[in-house]
C-alpha positions as CSV (number, residue, x, y, z in Angstrom):
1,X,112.3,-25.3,-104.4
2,X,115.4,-27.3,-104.7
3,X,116.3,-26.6,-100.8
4,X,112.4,-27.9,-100.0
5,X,113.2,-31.3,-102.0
6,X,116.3,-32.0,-100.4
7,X,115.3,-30.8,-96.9
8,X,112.4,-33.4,-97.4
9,X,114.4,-36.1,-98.1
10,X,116.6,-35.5,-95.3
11,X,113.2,-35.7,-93.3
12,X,112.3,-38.7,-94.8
13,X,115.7,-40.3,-93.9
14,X,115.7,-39.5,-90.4
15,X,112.6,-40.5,-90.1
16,X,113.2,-43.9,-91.0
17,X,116.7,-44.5,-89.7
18,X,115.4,-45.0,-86.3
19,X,113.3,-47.7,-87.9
20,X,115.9,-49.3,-89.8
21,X,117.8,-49.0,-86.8
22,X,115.3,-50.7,-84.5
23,X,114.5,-53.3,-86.4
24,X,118.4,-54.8,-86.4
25,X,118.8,-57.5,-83.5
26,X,122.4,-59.0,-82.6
27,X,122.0,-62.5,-83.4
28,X,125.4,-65.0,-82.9
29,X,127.0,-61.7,-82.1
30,X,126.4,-60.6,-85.6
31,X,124.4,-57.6,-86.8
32,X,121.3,-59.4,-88.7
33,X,120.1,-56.4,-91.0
34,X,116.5,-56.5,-92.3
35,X,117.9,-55.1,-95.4
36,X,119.8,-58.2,-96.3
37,X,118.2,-61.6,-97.1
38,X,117.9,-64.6,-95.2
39,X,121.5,-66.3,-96.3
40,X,123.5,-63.5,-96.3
41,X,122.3,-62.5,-92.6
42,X,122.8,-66.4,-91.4
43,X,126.1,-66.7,-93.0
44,X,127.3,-64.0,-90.4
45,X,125.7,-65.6,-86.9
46,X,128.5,-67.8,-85.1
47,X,125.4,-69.7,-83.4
48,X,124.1,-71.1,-87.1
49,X,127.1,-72.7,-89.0
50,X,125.7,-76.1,-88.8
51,X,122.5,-74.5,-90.2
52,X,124.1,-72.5,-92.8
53,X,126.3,-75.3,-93.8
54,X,123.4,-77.6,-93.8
55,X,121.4,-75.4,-96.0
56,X,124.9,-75.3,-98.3
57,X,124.6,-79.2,-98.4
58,X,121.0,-79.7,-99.4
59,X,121.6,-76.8,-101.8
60,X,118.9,-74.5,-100.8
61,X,121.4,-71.1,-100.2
62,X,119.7,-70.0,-103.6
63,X,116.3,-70.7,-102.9
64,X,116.6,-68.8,-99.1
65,X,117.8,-66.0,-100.8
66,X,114.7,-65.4,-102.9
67,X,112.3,-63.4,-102.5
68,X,110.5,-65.2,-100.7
69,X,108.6,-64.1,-98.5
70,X,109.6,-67.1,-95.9
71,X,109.2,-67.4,-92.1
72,X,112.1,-69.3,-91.0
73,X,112.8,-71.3,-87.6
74,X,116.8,-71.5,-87.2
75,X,117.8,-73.9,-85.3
76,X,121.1,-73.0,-83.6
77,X,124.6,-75.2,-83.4
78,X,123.5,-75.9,-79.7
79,X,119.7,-77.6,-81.2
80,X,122.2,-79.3,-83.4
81,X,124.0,-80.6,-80.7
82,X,121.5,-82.0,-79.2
83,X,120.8,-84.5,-82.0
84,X,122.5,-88.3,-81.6
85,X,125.9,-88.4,-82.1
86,X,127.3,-88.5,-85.7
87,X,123.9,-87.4,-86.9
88,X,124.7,-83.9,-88.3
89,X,127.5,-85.8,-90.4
90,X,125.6,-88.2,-91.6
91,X,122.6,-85.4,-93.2
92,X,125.5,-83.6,-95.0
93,X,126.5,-86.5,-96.9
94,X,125.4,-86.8,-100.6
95,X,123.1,-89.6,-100.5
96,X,121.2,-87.5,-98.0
97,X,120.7,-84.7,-99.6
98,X,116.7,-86.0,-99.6
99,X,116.4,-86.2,-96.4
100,X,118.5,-83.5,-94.9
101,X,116.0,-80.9,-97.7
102,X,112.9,-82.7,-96.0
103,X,114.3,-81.7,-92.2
104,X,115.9,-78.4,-93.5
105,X,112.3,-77.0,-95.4
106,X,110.4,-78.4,-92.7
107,X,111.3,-75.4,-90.8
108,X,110.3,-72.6,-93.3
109,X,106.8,-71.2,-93.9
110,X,106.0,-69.8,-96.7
111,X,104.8,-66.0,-95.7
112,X,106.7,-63.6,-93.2
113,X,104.9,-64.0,-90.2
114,X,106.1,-62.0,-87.1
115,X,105.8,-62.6,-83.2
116,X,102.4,-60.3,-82.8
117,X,101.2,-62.9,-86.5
118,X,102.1,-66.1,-84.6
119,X,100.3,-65.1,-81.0
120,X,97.8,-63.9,-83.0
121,X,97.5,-67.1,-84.6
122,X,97.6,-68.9,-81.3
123,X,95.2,-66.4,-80.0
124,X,92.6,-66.9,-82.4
125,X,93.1,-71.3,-82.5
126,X,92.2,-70.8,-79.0
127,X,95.7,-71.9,-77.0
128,X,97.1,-73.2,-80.9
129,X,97.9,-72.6,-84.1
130,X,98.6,-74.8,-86.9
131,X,101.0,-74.0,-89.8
132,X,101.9,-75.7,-92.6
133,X,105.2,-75.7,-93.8
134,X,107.3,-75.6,-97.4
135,X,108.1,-79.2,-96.5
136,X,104.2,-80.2,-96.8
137,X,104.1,-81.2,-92.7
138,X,102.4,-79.2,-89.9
139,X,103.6,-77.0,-87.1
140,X,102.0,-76.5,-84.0
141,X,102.7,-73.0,-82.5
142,X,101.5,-73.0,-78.7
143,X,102.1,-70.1,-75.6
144,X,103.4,-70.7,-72.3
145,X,103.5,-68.1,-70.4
146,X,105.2,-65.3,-72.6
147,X,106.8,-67.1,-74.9
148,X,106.2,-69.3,-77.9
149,X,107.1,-72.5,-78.7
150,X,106.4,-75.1,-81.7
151,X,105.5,-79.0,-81.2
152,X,106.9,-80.6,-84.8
153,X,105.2,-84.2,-86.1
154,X,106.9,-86.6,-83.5
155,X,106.0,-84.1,-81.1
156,X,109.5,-82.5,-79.8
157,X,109.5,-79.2,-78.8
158,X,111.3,-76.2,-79.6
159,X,111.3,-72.4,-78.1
160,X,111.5,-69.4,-79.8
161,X,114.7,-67.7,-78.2
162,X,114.6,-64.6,-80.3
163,X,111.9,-63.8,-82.6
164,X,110.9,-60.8,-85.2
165,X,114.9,-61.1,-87.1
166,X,113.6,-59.2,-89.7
167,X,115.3,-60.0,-93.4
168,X,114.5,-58.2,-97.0
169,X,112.7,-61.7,-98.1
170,X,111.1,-63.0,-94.6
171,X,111.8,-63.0,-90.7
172,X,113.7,-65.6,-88.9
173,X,112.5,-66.5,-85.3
174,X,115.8,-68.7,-83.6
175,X,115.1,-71.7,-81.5
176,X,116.5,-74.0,-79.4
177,X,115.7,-77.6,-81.1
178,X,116.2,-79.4,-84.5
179,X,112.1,-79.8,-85.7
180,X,111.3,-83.4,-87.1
181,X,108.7,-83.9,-89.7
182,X,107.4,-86.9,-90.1
């Protein structure tokens, strides 16, 4: 009976190690493991330290590492780039903080909503979908061709470079632009 048990087990885990295994993508040419929450996967990509040390800044590492569940759109150091000059700088400060959280939580959704859940979504709004983010603003999820991109408040754009980074408390889809609210 013993042998049964563990010979079960072992099924079990072979079973789901191909899972496991699937599920990890290579983000910032860093492992990002589903088993390990949002922070402590960002911490480790080399394309989101502005993002991670933004979050740091408007004080939100504890709230990201929750349980969430939270959709998250990471904007990488390049989308950061792309912002007017001194303007990263100037969110970190202090007397920012405000403003910088407003930006920051404008990209999370509360909720873990996949790839197959957002084209779903977009599917279903007939060419868009419409989420509403932790911030309180909306995000408009649209398809071209075969890939998804969002159109924030002001109406920039942003694509969805790799999608479905599975985390313990949410997913994290990387894009290519900072999102403004309003």
């Amino acid at each position: 009976m013993k042998k049964l048990i563990i010979a079960a087990f072992a099924v079990v885990a072979i079973a789901i190690a191909p899972n496991t295994y699937a599920q990890t993508k290579m983000v910032g040419g860093a492992a990002m493991y589903p088993t390990k929450n949002i922070v402590e996967n960002a911490v480790n990509s080399k394309d989101h330290t502005t993002l991670v040390a933004a979050v740091k800044a408007a004080g939100l590492v504890e709230t990201l590492e929750g349980p969430g569940p939270f959709t998250v759109f990471a904007p990488t150091n390049e989308a950061f780039n792309k912002l007017p000059a001194g303007t990263v700088d100037n969110l970190v400060k202090p007397e920012n903080k405000a403003t910088l959280t407003k930006i920051l939580t404008y990209h999370v959704v509360a909720g873990r909503l996949s790839a197959a859940d957002l084209w779903a979504k977009v599917k279903a709004g007939n060419g868009t979908a419409t989420l509403t983010t932790v911030e309180g603003g909306t995000l408009k999820v649209m398809a071209k061709g075969k890939k998804l991109y969002l159109v924030d408040e002001k109406g920039g754009t942003s694509w969805i470079t790799i999608s479905d980074v599975f985390q313990s408390n949410g997913v994290i889809h990387v894009i290519n632009t900072v999102l403004m609210p309003q």
